[in-house]
C-alpha positions in Angstrom: 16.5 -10.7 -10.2 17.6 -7.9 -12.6 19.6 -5.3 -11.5 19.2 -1.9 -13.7 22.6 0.1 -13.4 22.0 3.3 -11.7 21.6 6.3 -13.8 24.1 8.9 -13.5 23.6 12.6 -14.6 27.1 12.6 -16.1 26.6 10.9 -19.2 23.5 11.7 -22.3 23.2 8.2 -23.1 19.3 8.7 -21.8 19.3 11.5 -24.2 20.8 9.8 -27.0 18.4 6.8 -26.5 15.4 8.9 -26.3 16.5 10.7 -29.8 17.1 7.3 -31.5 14.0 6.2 -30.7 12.4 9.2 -31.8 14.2 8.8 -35.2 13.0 5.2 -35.2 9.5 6.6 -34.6 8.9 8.8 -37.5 10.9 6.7 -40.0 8.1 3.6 -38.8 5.3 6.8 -38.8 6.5 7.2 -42.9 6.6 3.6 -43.5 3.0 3.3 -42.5 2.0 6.4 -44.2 3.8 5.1 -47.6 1.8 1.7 -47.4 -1.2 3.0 -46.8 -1.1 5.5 -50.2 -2.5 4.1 -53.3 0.8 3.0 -55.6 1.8 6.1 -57.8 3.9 5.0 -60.6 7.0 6.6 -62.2 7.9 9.2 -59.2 11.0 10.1 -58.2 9.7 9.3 -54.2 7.0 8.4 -52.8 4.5 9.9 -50.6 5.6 10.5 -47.6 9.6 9.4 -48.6 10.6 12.5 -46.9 9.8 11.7 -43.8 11.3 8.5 -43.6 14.6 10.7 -44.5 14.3 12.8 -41.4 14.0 9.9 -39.5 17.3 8.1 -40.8 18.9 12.3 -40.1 17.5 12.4 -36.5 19.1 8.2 -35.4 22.2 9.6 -36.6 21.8 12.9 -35.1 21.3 10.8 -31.6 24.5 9.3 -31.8 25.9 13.0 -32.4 24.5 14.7 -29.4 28.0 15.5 -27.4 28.7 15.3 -23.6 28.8 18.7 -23.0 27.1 20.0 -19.5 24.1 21.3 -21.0 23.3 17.8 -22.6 24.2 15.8 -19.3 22.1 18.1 -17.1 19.0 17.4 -19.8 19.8 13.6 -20.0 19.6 13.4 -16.6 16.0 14.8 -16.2 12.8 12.8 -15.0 11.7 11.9 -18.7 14.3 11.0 -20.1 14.7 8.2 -17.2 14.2 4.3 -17.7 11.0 4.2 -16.3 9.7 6.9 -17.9 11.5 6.5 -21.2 10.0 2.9 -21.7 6.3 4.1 -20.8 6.3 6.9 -22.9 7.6 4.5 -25.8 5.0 2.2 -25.5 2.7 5.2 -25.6 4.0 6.2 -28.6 3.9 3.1 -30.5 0.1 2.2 -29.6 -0.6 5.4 -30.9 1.3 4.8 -33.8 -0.5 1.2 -34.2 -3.9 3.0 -33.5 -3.3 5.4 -36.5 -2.1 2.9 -39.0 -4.9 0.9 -38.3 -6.9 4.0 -39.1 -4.8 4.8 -42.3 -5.6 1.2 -43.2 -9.2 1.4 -42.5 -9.6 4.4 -44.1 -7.4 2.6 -47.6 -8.5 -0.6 -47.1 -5.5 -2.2 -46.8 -5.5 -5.7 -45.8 -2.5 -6.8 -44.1 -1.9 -5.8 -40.5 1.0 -8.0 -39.6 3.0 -4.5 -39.3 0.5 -2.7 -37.1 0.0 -6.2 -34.7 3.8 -6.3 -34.3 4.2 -2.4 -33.1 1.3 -2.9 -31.1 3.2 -5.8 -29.5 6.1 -3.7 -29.1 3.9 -1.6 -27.0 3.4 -4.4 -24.4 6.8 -5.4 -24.5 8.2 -1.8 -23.7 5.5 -1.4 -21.0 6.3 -4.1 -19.2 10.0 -3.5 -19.5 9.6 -0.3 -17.6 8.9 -2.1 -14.5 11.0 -4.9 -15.4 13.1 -4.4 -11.9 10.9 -7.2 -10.5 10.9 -9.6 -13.0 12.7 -12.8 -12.4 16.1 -12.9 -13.9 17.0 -16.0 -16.4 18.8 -17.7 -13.8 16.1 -17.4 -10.9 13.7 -19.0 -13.2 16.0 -21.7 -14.0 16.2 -22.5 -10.3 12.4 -22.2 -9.4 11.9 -24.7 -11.8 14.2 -26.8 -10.5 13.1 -26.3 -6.8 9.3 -27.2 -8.5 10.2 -29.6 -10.8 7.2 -32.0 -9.6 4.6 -29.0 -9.5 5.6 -28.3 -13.0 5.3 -32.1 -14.3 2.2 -32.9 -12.5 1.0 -29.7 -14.5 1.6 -30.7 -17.4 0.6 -33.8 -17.1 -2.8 -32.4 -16.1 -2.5 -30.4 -19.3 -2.2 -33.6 -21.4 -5.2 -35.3 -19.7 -7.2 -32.2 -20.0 -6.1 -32.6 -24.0 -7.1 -35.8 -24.4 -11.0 -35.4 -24.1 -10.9 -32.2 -25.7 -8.8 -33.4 -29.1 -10.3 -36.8 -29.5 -12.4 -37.1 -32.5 -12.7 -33.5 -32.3 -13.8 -32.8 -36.0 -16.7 -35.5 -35.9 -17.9 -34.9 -32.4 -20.4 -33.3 -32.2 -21.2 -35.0 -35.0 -22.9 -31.7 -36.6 -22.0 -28.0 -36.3 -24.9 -25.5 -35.6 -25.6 -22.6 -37.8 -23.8 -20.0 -35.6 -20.1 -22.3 -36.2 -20.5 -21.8 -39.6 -21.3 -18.6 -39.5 -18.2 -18.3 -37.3 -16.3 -20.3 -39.9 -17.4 -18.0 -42.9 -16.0 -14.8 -41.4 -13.1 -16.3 -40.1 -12.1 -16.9 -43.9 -13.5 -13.1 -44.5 -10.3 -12.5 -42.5 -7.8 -12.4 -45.7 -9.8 -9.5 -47.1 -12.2 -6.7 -46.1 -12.7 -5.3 -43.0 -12.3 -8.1 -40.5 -8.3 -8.4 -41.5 -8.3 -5.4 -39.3 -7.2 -7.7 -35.7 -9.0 -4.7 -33.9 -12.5 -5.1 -35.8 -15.2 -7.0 -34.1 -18.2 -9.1 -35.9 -20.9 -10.1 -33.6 -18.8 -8.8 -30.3 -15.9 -11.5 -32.0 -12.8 -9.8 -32.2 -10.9 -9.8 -35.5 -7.6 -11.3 -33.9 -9.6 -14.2 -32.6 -11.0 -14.8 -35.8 -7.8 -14.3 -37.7 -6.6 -17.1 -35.4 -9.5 -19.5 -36.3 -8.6 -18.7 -39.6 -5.5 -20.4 -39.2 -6.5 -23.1 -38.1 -8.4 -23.7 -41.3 -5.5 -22.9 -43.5 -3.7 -25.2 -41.7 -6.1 -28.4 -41.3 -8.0 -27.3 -44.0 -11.8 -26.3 -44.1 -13.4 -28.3 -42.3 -14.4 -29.4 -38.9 -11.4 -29.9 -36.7 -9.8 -26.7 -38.0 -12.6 -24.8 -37.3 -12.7 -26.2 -33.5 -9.1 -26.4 -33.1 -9.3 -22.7 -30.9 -11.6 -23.7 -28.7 -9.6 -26.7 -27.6 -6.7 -25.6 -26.9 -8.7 -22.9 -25.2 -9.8 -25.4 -23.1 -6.3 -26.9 -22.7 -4.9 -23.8 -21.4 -7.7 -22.9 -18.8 -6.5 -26.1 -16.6 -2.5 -24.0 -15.8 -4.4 -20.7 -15.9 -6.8 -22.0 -13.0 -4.0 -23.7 -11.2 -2.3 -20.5 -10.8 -5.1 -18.6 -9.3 -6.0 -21.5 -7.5 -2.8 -21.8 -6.3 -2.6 -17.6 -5.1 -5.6 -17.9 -3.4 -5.3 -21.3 -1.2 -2.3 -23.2 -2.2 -1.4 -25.4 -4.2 -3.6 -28.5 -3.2 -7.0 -26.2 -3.9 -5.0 -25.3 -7.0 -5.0 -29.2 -7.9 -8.1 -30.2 -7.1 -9.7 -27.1 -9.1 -7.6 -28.0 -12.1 -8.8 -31.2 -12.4 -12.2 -30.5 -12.0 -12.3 -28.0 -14.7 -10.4 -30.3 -17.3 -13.2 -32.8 -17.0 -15.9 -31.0 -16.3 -18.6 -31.9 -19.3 -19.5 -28.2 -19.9 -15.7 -27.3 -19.9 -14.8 -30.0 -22.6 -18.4 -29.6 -24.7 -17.4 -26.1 -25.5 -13.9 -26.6 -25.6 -15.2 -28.7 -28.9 -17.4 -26.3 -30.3 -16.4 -22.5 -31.9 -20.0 -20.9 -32.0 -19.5 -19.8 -28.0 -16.6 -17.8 -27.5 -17.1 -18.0 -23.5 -14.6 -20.7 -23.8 -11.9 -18.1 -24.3 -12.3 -16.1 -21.0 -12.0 -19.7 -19.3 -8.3 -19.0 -19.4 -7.5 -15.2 -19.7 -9.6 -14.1 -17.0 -8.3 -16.3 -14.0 -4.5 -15.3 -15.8 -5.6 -11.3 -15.7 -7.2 -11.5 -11.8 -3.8 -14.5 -11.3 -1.6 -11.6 -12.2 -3.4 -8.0 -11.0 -3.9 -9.9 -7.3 -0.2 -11.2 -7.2 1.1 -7.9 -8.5 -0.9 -6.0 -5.9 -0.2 -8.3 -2.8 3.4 -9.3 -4.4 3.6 -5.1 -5.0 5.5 -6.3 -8.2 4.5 -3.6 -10.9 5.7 -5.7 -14.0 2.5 -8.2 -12.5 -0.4 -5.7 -13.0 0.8 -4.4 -15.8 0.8 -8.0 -17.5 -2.4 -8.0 -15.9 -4.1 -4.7 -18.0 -2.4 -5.9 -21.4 -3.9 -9.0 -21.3 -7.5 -7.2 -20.4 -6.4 -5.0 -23.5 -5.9 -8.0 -25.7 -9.4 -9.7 -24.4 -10.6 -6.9 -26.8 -9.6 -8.4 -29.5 -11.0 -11.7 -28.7 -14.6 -11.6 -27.4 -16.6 -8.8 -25.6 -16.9 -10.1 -22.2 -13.5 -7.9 -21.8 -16.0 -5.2 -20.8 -17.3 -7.2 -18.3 -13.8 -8.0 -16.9 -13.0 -4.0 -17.0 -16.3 -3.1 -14.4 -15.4 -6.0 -12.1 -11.8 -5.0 -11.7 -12.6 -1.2 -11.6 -15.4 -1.6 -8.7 -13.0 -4.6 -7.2 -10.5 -1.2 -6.5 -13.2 0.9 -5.6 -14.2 -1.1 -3.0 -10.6 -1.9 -1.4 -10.0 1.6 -1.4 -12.7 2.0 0.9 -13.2 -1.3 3.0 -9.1 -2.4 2.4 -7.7 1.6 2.4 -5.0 0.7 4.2 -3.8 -2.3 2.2 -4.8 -0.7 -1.1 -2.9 2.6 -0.3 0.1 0.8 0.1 0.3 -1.2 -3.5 -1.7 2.3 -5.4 0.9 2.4 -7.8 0.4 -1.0 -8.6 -3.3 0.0 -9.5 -2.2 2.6 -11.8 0.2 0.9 -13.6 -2.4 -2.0 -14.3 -4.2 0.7 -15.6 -1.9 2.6 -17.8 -1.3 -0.6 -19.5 -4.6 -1.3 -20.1 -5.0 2.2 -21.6 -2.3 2.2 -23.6 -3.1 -1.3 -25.3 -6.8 -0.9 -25.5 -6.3 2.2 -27.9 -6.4 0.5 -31.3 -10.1 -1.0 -29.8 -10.8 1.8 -28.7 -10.5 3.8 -31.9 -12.3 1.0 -33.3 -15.3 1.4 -31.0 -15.6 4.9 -32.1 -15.4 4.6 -35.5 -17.9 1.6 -35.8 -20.1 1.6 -32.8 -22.2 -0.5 -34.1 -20.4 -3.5 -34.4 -18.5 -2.6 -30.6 -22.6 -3.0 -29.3 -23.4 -5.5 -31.8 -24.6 -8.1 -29.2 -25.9 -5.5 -26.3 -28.1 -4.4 -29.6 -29.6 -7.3 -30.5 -29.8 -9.4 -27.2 -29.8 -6.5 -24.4 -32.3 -6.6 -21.9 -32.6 -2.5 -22.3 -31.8 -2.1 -26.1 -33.8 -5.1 -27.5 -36.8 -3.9 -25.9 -37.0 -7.2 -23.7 -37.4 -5.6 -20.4 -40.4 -3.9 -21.4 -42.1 -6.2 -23.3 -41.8 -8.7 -20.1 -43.0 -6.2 -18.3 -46.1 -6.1 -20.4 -47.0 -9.7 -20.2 -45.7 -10.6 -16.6 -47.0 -7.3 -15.2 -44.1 -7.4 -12.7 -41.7 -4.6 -12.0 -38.3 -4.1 -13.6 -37.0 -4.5 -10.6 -38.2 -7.7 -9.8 -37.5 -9.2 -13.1 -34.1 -8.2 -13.3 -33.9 -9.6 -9.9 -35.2 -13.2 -10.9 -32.6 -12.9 -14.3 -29.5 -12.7 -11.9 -31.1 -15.3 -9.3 -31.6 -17.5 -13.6 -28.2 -16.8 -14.6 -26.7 -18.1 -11.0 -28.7 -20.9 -10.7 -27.8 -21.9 -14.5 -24.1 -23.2 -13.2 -25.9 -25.9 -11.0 -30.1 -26.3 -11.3 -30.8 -25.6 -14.8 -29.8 -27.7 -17.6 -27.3 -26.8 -20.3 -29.5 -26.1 -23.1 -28.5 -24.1 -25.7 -25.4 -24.6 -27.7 -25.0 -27.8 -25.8 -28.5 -30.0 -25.4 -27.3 -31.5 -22.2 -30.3 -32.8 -19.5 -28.0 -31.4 -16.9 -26.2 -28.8 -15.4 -23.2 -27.4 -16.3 -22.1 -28.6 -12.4 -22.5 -31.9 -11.3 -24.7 -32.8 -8.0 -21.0 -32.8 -6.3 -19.3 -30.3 -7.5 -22.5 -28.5 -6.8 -22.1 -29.3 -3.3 -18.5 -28.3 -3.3 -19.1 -25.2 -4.4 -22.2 -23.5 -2.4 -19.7 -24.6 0.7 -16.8 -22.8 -0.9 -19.1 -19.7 -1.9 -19.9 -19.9 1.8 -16.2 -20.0 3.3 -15.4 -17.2 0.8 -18.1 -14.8 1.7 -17.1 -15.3 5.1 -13.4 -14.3 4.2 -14.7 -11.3 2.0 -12.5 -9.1 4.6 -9.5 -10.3 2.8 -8.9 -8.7 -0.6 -8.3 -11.8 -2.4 -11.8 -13.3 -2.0 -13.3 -10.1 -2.2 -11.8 -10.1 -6.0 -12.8 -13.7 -6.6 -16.2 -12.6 -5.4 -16.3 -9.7 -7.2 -15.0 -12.1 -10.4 -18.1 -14.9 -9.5 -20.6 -12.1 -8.7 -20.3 -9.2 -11.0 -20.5 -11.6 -14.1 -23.5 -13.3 -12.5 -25.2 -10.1 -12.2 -23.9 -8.8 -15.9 -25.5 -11.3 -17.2 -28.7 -11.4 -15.8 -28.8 -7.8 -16.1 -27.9 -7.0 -19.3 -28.3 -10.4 -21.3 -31.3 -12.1 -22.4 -32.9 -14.6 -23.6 -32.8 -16.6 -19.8 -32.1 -19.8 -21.6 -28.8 -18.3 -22.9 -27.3 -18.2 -19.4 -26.0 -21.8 -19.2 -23.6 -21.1 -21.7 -22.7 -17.3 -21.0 -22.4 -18.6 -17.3 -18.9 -20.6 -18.8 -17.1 -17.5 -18.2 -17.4 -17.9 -14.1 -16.6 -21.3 -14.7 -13.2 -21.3 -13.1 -14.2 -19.1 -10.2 -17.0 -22.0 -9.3 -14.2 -24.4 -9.5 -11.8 -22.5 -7.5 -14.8 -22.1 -5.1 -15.7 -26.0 -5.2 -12.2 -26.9 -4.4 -12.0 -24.6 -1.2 -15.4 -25.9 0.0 -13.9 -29.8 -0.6 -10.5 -28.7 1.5 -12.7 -27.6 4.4 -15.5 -30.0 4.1 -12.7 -32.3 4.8 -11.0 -30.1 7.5 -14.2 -29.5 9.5 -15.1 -33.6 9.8 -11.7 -34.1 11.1 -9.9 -35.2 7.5 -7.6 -32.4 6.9 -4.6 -32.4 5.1 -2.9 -31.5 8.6 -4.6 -33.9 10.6 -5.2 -36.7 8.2 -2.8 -36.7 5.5 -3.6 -40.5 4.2 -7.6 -40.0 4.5 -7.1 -36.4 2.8 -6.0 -37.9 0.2 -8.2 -41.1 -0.1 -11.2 -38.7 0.2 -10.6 -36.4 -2.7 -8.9 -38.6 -4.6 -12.2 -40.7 -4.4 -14.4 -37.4 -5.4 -12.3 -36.6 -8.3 -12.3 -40.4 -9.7 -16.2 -39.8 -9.2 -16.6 -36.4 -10.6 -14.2 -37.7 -13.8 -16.1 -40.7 -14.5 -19.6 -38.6 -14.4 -18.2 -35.8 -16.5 -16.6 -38.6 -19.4 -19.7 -40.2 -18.9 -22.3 -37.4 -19.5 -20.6 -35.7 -22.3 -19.5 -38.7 -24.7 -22.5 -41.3 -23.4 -25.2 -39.2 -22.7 -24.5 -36.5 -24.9 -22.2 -36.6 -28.0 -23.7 -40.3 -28.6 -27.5 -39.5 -28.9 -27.2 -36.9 -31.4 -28.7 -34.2 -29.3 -26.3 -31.0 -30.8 -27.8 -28.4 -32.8 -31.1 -26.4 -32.6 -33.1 -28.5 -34.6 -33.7 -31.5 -37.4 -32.9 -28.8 -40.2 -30.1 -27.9 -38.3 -28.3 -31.4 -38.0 -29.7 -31.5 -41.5 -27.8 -29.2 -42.9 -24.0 -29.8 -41.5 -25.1 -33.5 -43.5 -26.1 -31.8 -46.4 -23.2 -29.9 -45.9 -20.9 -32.7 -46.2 -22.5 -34.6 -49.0 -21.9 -31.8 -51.0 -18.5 -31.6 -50.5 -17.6 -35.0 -51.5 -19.5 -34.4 -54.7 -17.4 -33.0 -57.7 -17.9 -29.5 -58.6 -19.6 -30.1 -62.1 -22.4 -31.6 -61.2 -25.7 -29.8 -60.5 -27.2 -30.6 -57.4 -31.0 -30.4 -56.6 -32.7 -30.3 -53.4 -35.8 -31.1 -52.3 -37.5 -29.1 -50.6 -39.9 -27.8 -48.3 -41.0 -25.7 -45.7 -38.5 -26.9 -42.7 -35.7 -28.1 -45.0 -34.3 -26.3 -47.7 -30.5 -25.0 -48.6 -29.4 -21.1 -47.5 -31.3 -21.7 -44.3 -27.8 -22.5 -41.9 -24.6 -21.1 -42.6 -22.8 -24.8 -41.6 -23.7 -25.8 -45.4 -21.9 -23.2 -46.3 -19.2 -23.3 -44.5 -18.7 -27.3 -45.4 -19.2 -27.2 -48.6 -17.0 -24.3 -49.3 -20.4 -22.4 -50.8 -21.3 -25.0 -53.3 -24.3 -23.9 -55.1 -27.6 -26.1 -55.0 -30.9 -25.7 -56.4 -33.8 -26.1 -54.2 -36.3 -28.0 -55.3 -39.8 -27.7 -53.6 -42.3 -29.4 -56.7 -43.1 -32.7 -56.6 -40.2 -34.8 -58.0 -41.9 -35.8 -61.3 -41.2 -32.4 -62.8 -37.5 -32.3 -62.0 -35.3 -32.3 -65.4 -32.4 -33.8 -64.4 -29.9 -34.9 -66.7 -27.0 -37.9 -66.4 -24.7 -37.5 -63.6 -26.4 -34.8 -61.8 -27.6 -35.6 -58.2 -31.2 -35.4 -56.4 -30.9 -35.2 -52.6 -33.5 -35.5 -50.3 -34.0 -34.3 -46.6 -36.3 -36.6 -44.1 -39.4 -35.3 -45.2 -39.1 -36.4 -49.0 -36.7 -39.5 -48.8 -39.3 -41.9 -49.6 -40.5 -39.7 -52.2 -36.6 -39.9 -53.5 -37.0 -43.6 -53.2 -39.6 -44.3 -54.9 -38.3 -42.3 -57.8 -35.3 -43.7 -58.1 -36.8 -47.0 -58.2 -38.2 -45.9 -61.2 -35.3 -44.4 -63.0 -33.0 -47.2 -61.9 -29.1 -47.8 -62.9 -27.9 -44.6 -60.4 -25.8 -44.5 -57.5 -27.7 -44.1 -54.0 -26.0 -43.0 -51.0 -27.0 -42.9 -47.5 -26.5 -40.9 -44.1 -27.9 -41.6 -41.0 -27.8 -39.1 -37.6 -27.9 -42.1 -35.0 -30.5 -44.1 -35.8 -32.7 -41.4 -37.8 -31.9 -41.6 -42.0 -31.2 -37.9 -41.9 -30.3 -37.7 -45.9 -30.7 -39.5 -49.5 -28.8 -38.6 -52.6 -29.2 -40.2 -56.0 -26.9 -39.9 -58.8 -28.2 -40.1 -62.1 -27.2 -42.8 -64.8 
């Protein structure tokens, strides 16, 4: 562990290090104001070059202040202590981070990279003012060594978990749906306007999420598998992050066994593949913020829970289910302070430190929120059950009571982990649990309502339960759930792998009973619940084309691709109609990098096409294309085919 050497009131080193820092504060506080001035050229110095000067005066001054009485008496004060020091710096530089990013707003300027980083500082400083718990180098060395085979078998799990998600990931699905490419589009809106702000949000999507998408495109270029590559390794990361909580709540065997079940469960890996649901996301960084906040507070290791309320911070940034994780946690405290007053009394500063980080982090979002509203609501705006006008127009048809309704959406959105297939975004028959698992986990939610007394199930309760209800409450349409419901994912596993554990303990097979028919037994489930999960995504599912909302959907990621292997000075004509036609989906965009094409809805006799352009046809007109061609032969015909379905014709002029 680290040792802090104790303070004495003798020396003004605190008050030196509090000057410096103030000197290094307003010379960053001019560099931001400088950047974010138009250029002004032939000037003596800039706009704001003066204070950048004080700044440079004041970190010399620091290292000027002398040890006389009056300085060590002041240096020895409550504020200028550790503790205190580091909290108020990372106050300072989120502020400072929260007002360049409205200086850059406000100029337009487009790259952050200097905000992110002081905004990173912030965490960094926070958590260093309760760094007396944190595990020194050396003690971390030796933990690894003492779990050397909890680590590998980790990892390996990690690998496995990657394997599903990785393979053939830019060609299955075979198609991307219009809301990827929409996804895609303003992820490459990133490098200019106002989503290169990390803090900015588009459809609830957080502008440092997007930036990240971004580059994975830049890297792996535009297409497919750079535009999924987030996701997966979303996905891969869930599988530690679910171990760990797993692992704080029943050891590490329920730890295992909810690991594995999460990195092949079909839902898990189907949107681990896919960017247009950003649910996959909260699949690792809620069970790492409740992993951290209930180990801080039980553990009553600060440096924990404040992890805990940065990370909740960051979650801003990424998707808007953050909100949902900020309720859960706040009434989670409410109610140990009142059924748990005792236990909760004791770790209280714990609370509050989880909290002040949060604060302090969230205020770039914050700001954000304030100054564009809009966009911080986006999705409550458009697919509320209260803002949309939803609520009351089913009241109108059904004639039933709000009450009731909202009643049967939360009982909906529950029974969407297990009874109602997976739908939308995903086009699976079934549920996003297997029949097993589903029976794993309604005895798990059992056991852990009868533990609620404890205040770690009441938490993983609150985490299972307060997003159920969220979302029946507040979301809409109903057959959205299945996919929204991906964010309680991990608590269901956690949950199914208790209910295996004492499934197995109340028939007589427990792990302390029955060591060798423990293990046969759930190494027999898992083998079952893998081979179901591989089976049902890439047999059932990826295999019979059944991704995307529609024919014109899939239609247009083909399109999409046929004009992207097609050179860019040729004019391209579509034909076409009613259902199919280019502009309708943004995945045409998105793969052909915006090529333009001119639909075509006349019959194909009165196109005037020239040598070398190219007449494509959707479904609906192929034969039409056929036939044509057949009369203007000597061009070059090209085919593609969505399973057994000809989904597209092109014909290349002679």
């Amino acid at each position: 562990m680290t040792e802090r050497q104790p303070e004495h009131d003798g020396d003004v080193k605190n008050i030196r290090r509090f000057v410096a820092f103030l000197g290094v504060f307003i010379l960053l506080l001019s560099q931001f104001l400088v950047f974010s001035q138009p250029l002004v050229d032939n000037v003596l110095m800039p706009p704001y070059a003066w204070l950048g000067i004080i700044g440079v005066l004041v970190l010399i001054a620091s290292q000027l202040i002398p040890p006389t009485p009056f300085w060590r008496r002041l240096s020895g004060g409550l504020v200028f202590r550790a503790g205190v020091f580091w909290v108020v710096a990372a106050l300072l530089f989120s502020a400072l981070a929260t007002g360049a990013t409205a200086f850059f707003m406000t100029y337009t300027r487009v790259n952050y990279i200097p905000v992110v980083t002081v905004w990173l500082l912030s965490a960094v400083c926070y958590v260093f003012a309760f760094a007396q718990g944190i595990p020194a180098s050396g003690s971390i060395v030796d933990w690894l060594k003492s779990h050397r085979n909890e680590v590998i078998l980790v990892l390996a799990l990690m690998v496995f978990a990657a394997a599903p998600r990785f393979y053939d990931l830019g060609y299955t699905p075979r198609v991307l749906d219009g809301d990827e490419g929409s996804v895609g589009l303003n992820a490459q809106f990133t490098v200019s306007g106002p989503l290169t702000n990390p803090f900015a949000m588009w459809e609830n999507f957080g502008g440092l999420y997007l930036q990240m998408i971004n580059l994975g495109l830049r890297f792996f270029g535009v297409n497919s598998f750079g535009l999924r590559l987030m996701p997966a390794i979303a996905g891969v990361l869930a599988v530690p992050a679910v171990y760990l909580l797993g692992r704080w709540m029943g050891g590490r065997r329920i730890a295992l066994i909810a690991a594995v079940m999460l990195a092949f469960s079909h839902s898990h890996i189907h949107f681990s593949r896919i960017v247009s649901v950003a649910y996959i996301q909260d699949t690792w960084l809620i069970p790492l913020e409740l992993y951290f906040l209930l180990s801080g507070l039980e553990k009553r290791q600060s440096w924990r829970t404040a992890l805990s309320g940065i990370l909740l911070a960051m979650h801003y940034s990424i998707y808007l289910t953050s909100q949902i994780v900020t309720a859960i946690i706040l009434i989670f405290m409410v109610l140990a302070l009142i059924f748990h007053r005792t236990w909760f009394k004791a770790r209280l500063s714990q609370a509050m430190t989880f909290w002040g980080g949060f604060l302090i982090m969230v205020l770039p979002s914050l700001y954000y929120a304030f100054r564009v509203p809009q966009e911080f609501m986006s999705r409550l705006g458009t697919s509320g059950t209260f803002q949309s006008g939803w609520l009351e127009q089913t009241m109108q048809l059904t004639g039933q009571s709000a009450a009731q309704i909202l009643l049967e959406r939360v009982v909906h959105a529950f029974l969407s982990l297990f009874y109602y297939p997976a739908i939308d975004f995903y086009g699976s028959p079934v549920p996003m649990m297997s029949f097993l698992s589903s029976v794993m986990f309604l005895a798990g939610l059992g056991i852990a309502l009868w533990r609620l007394r404890q205040p770690s199930y009441l938490l993983l309760n609150g985490y299972l339960w307060g997003a159920t209800v969220a979302i029946g409450v507040f979301a809409t349409p109903p057959s959205a759930d299945s996919y929204r419901m991906l964010m309680v994912l991990p608590a269901a596993m956690t949950l199914a792998a208790l209910g295996l554990d004492q499934i197995l303990e109340f028939i007589g097979v427990g792990w302390g009973e029955a060591r060798n028919g423990y293990r046969f037994s759930v190494a027999a489930v898992l083998a079952s619940l893998v081979v179901f999960n591989l089976w049902t995504y890439f047999a059932d599912f990826a295999g019979k084309c059944r991704f995307a909302e529609s024919q014109a959907g899939r239609f247009a990621s083909y399109l999409g691709w046929e004009l992207s292997r097609i050179d860019s000075e040729s004019e391209v004509f579509l034909l076409s109609d009613d259902f199919f036609s280019h502009g309708t989906h943004a995945s045409t965009f998105f793969l052909s990098q915006s090529r333009r094409v001119t639909n075509f809805p006349d019959p194909i006799d009165m196109i005037d096409a020239v040598s070398g352009e190219i007449i494509i046809a959707p479904p609906s007109r192929i034969e039409e294309l056929r036939l044509w061609a057949r009369a203007h032969p000597g061009g070059q015909l090209h085919y593609e085919y969505d399973c057994d379905t000809l989904m597209l014709m092109s014909y290349r002029l002679p």
